[in-house]
Structure formats: C-alpha cells, structure tokens
C-alpha positions as CSV (number, residue, x, y, z in Angstrom):
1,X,35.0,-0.4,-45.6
2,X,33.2,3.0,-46.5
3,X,31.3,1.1,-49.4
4,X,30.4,-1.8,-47.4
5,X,28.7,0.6,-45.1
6,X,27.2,2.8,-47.4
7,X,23.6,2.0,-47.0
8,X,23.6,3.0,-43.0
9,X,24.3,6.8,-44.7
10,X,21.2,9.0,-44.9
11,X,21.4,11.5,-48.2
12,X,18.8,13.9,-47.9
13,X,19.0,15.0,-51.4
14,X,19.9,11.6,-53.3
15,X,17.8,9.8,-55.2
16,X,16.3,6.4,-53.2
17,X,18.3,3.6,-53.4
18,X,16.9,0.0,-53.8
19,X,16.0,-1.8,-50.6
20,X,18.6,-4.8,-49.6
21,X,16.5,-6.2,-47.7
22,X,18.7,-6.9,-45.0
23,X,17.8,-7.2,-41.3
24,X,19.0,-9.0,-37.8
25,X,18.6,-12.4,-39.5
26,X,21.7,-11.5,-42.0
27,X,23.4,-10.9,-39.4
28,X,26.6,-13.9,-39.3
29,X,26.2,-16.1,-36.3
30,X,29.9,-15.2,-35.4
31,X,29.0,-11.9,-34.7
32,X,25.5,-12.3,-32.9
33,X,27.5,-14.9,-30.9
34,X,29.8,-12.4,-29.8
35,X,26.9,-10.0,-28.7
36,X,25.6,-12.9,-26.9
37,X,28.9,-13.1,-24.6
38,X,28.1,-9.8,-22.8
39,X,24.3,-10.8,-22.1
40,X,23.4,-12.5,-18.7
41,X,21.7,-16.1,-19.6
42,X,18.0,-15.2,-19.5
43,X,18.8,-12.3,-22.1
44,X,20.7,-14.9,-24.1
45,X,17.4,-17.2,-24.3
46,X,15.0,-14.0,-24.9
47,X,16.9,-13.3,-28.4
48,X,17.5,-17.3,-29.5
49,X,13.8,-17.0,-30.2
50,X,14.6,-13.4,-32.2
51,X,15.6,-15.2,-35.4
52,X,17.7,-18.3,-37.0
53,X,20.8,-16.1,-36.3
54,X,20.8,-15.6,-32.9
55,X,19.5,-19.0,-32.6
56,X,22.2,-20.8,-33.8
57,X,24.5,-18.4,-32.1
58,X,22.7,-19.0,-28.7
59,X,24.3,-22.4,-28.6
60,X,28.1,-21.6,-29.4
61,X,30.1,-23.2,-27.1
62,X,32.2,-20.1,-26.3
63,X,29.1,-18.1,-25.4
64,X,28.4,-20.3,-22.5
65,X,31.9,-21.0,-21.1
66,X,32.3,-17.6,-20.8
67,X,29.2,-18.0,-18.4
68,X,30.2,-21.0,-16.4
69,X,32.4,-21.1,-12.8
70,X,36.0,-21.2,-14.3
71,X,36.3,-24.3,-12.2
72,X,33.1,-26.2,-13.6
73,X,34.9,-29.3,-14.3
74,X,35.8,-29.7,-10.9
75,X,32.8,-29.2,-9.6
76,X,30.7,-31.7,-12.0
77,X,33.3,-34.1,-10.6
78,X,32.8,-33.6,-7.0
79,X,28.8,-33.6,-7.2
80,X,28.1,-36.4,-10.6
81,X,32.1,-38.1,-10.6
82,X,33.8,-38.6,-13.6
83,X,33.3,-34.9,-15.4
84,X,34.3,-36.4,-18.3
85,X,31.5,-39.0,-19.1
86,X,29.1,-37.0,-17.3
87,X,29.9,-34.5,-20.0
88,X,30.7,-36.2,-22.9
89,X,27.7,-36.0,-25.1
90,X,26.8,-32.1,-23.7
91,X,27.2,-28.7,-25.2
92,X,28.4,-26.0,-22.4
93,X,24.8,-24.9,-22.9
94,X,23.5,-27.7,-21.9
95,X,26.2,-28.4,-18.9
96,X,25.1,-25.1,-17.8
97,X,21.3,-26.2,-18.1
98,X,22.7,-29.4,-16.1
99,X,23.7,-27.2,-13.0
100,X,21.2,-24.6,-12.5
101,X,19.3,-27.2,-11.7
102,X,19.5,-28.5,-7.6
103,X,21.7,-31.5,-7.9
104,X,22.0,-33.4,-4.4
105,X,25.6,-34.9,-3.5
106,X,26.6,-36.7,0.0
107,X,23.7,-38.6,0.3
108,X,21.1,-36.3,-0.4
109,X,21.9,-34.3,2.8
110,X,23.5,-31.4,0.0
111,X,21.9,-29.7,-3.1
112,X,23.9,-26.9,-4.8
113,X,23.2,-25.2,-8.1
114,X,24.0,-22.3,-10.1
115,X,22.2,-19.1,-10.2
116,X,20.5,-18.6,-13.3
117,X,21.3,-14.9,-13.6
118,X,24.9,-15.2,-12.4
119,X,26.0,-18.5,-12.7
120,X,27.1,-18.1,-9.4
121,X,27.2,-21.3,-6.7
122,X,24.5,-21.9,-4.0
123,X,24.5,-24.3,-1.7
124,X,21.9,-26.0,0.8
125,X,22.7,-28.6,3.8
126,X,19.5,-30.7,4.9
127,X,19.1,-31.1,8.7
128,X,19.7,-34.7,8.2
129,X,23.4,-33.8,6.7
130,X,23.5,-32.0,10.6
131,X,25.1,-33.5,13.2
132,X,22.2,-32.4,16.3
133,X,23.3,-33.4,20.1
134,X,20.1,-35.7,20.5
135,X,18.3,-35.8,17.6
136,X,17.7,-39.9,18.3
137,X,16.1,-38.9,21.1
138,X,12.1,-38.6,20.6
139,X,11.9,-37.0,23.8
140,X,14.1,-34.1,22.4
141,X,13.6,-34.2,18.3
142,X,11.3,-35.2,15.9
143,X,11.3,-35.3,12.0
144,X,8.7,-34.1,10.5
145,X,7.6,-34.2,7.0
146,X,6.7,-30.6,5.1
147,X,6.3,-29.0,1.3
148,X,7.9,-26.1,3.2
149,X,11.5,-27.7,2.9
150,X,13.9,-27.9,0.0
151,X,14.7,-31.4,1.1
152,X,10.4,-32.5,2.2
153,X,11.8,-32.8,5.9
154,X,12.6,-30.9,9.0
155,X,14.3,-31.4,12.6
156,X,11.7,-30.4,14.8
157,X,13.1,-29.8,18.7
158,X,10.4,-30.3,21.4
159,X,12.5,-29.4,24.4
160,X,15.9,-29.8,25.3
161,X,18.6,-28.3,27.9
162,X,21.8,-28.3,25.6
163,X,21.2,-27.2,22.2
164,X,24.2,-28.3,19.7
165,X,24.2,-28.0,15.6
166,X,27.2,-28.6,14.1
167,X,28.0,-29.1,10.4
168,X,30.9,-28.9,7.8
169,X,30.9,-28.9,4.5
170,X,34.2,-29.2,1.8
171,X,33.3,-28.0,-1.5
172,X,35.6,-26.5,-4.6
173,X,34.1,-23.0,-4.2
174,X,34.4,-21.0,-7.5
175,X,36.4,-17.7,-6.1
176,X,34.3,-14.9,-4.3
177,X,33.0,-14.0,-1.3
178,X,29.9,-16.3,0.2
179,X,27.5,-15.6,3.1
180,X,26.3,-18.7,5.1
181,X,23.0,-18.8,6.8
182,X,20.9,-20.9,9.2
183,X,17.4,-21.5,8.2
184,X,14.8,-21.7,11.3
185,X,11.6,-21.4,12.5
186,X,9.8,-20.8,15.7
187,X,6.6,-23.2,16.2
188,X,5.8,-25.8,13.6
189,X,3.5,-25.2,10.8
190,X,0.6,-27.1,9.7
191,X,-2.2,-26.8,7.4
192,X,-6.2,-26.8,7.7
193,X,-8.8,-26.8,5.0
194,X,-5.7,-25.1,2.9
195,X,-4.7,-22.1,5.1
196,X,-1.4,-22.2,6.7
197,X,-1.2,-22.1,10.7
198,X,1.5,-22.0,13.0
199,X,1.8,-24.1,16.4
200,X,3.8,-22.4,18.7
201,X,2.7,-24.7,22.2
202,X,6.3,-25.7,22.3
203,X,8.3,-22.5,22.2
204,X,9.6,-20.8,25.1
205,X,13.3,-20.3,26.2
206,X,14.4,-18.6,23.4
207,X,14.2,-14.8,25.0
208,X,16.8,-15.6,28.4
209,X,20.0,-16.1,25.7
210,X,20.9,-15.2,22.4
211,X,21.4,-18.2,20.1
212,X,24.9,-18.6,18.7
213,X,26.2,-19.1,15.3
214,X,30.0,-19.6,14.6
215,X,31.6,-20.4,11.1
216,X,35.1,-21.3,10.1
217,X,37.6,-22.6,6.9
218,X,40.5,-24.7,6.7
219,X,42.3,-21.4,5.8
220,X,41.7,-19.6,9.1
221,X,38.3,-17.5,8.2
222,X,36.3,-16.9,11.3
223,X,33.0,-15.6,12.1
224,X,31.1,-15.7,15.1
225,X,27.7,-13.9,15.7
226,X,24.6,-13.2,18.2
227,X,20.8,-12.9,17.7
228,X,17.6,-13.3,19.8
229,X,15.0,-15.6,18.2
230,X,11.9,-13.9,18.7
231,X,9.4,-14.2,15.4
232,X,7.0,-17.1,15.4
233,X,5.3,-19.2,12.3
234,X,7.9,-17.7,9.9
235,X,11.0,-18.9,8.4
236,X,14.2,-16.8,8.5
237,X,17.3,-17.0,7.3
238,X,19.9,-15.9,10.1
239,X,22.9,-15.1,9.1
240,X,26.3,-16.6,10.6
241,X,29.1,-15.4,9.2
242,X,31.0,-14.5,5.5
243,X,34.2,-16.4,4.2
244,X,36.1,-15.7,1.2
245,X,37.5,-18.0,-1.8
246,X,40.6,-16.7,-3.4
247,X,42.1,-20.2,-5.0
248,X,39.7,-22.0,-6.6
249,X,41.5,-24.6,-8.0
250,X,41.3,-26.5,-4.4
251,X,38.4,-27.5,-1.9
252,X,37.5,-25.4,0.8
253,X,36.2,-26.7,4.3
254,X,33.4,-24.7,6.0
255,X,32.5,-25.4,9.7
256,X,29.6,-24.3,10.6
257,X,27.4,-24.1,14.1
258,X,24.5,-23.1,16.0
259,X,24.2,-23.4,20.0
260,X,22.3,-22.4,23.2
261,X,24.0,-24.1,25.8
262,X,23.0,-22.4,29.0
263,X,21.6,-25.0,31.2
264,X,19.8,-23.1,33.4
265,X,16.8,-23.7,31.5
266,X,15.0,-25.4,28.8
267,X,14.3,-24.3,25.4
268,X,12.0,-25.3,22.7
269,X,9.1,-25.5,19.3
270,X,12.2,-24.9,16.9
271,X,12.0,-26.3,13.9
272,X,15.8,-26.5,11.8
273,X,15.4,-27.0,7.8
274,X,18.9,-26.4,6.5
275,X,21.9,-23.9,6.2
276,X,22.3,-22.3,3.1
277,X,25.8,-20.8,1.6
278,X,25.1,-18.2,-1.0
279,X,27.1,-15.4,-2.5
280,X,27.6,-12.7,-0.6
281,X,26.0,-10.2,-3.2
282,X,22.8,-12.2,-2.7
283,X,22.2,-11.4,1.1
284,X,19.4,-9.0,0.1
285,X,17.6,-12.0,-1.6
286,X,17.2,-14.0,1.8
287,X,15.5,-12.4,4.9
288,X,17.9,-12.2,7.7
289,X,19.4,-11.1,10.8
C-alpha cells in the first residue's frame, strides 16, 4: 500500500521523479461512483461532464437508487400502473429523470413529482379534483382559464353564502413529515398590453370571519387552523395543517378542507387554484400563513 501511494509524498531533497501523468480521469468508475452516492442530483450532473470517469459512473444504477423514495416502485404503480413495464427498458437514472418531472394521475385533477434536490414527493390537487358546494352554479362559480395555474385553470367564486371545499387525496407517501397548503387568491387577475392587473370588484366578506382549514389521515392525524384573508391580486399559499408518514409500505388518506360558513353574510372575488402537499422542510419555499 505505501508503494502504491508513493507519488502523493513530497521529498524536498530527492531528486524529481518522472510524471505519471495521472489525473481524475484515471480514476476507476467504481470509485467515482461511490463519491457520486453522497452528492445531491444536480452535483451528480455538474461532474458527469468533468471527465469519461465520472461520466460513466454518473449512470450506475446504485448511485441513483440510493437517491430514489425507498418505495418508488409503488409509487410508479399508483401514478403510470404496471411499474414493471413502465420500467422495463429504464436505468434508475432515468426513472428518477421520469419523476421529477409533474406526472398527472386521477384524471388530471393530481400532478406529483419529485424534488430535484431531494428527491422528496410533492403533490398538487387542481380545483377541478375539489369537490366545491356549488361550483355548477354560474351564479356562484366560474372557471376561468390562466398561465398563472399549474393545471391552465381556476375556480373563480363570484358570491356565495355557504362556502364549502373539500378534498381527499390517498397516496403511498414515502415516510416523513408533509405540510399541506391551500393555494388562493383575492380578485382575479388579468392582463393588458402585457402588465399584470388584478380585479378585485368581487371581493368583500372576507374581513367579518376567519376562513377555516381542517386536515385529517386515515391514521388519526388532525389539524385544524384559522386565518383572515386580507391581501389582494396575489397568490398565497395558506397553510392547513402537517401530517406525518411513518409506514411507507401502505397508502395514506388525507382529508383536506376549507370553509366559511357563516350565513349572515355573503362573501366573494376568490379565486381557488389547487392544494399543494409538500414536505415539511420545504415550508420556507412557499409563502404562507
């Protein structure tokens, strides 16, 4: 071992020995592979384009599992269906490509992908995959079509007495904590000769009671919390509750919920894109309440 290592030795009063010419590209793919384990995916793809040795070790299987949700194979089954065609011709790298991307499930109505950084889960729920007390109504709720959404649509509520959201979703989160969020807006935006403008004719009713956001699991979890919506022309993320996964070898149910049900008056120009379920290290990411 000392010989093989010989050459890292400086010796001041030695005569120069000849250059190896050795460098990182020597280096055996094993080994750069297992470098690559305890990088985070971007850092990974930085050094494939260093040289042909972390190249080829950028694509090792092992590298990438190490990097996937423990349960990915359950997971490509409940989004695609049968993990093991949708699978059968990719490398981990590639299935790990495959999920950072938004893949939609249940109709459309859900997207969920993985955090490049992390490969942690995040989920969104379109309006549409809501079920809103009166949203067939046109005298209550519209849909209106906007860039500004993850899913190119919102629910747009003119004026209504009762407010009701309600939602569920039953997923086989990876284990970890999550943080789920409603995301809203007061007045409906619009754009003229490119600048973005807010109309906020319809809003009022909002400052007499707090809006209410309740969360719960088919294990027991419960969250319940209050807020005031006040800001206008601006989306924000409000925040309902946290649940944790322990056993991620089965699906968990979320229920989910947003209401203002005081019918003393009427309430108004809110516009409802999606609830979002991200990890709870993440909250700092989203603006919230």
């Amino acid at each position: 071992m000392g010989s093989s290592f010989s050459f890292l030795i400086s010796h001041e009063n030695s005569p120069a020995a000849p250059s190896l010419g050795l460098g990182l590209g020597d280096l055996p793919e094993s080994c750069a592979a297992s470098v690559l384990v305890y990088l985070d995916p971007p850092e990974i793809c930085k050094l494939a384009i260093l040289n042909r040795a972390f190249n080829g070790a950028s694509s090792a299987d092992f590298v990438w599992e190490s990097k996937l949700p423990k349960n990915y194979g359950t997971l490509i089954q409940r989004v695609f269906g049968d993990s093991d065609v949708v699978c059968k011709d990719l490398c981990k790298r590639d299935i790990y490509s495959m999920l950072c991307r938004p893949n939609s499930f249940d109709g459309g109505t859900k997207k969920v992908w993985l955090d490049k950084r992390s490969g942690k889960i995040c989920m969104s729920v379109s309006s549409n995959g809501l079920a809103i007390t009166g949203i067939d109504d046109r005298r209550y709720w519209s849909r209106i079509p906007t860039e500004e959404s993850r899913f190119r649509s919102v629910a747009y509520l003119q004026q209504i007495w009762w407010l009701e959201v309600d939602g569920e979703v039953e997923f086989p989160f990876p284990a970890g904590s999550y943080s789920l969020f409603f995301r809203l807006q007061l007045g409906h935006a619009y754009k003229r000769f490119g600048r973005r403008l807010c109309n906020s004719d319809h809003v009022h009713g909002w400052d007499k009671k707090p809006m209410q956001f309740k969360l719960s699991t088919s294990d027991g979890q419960q969250a319940t919390s209050q807020v005031y919506l006040k800001e206008h022309g601006k989306w924000i993320y409000y925040r309902a509750g946290d649940f944790v996964v322990v056993d991620s070898g089965k699906s968990t149910k979320v229920k989910f919920s947003m209401t203002q049900i005081d019918c003393t008056h009427t309430k108004g120009g809110l516009c409802v894109d999606s609830v979002l379920v991200y990890p709870s290290e993440f909250r700092k990411r989203l603006q919230r309440f």
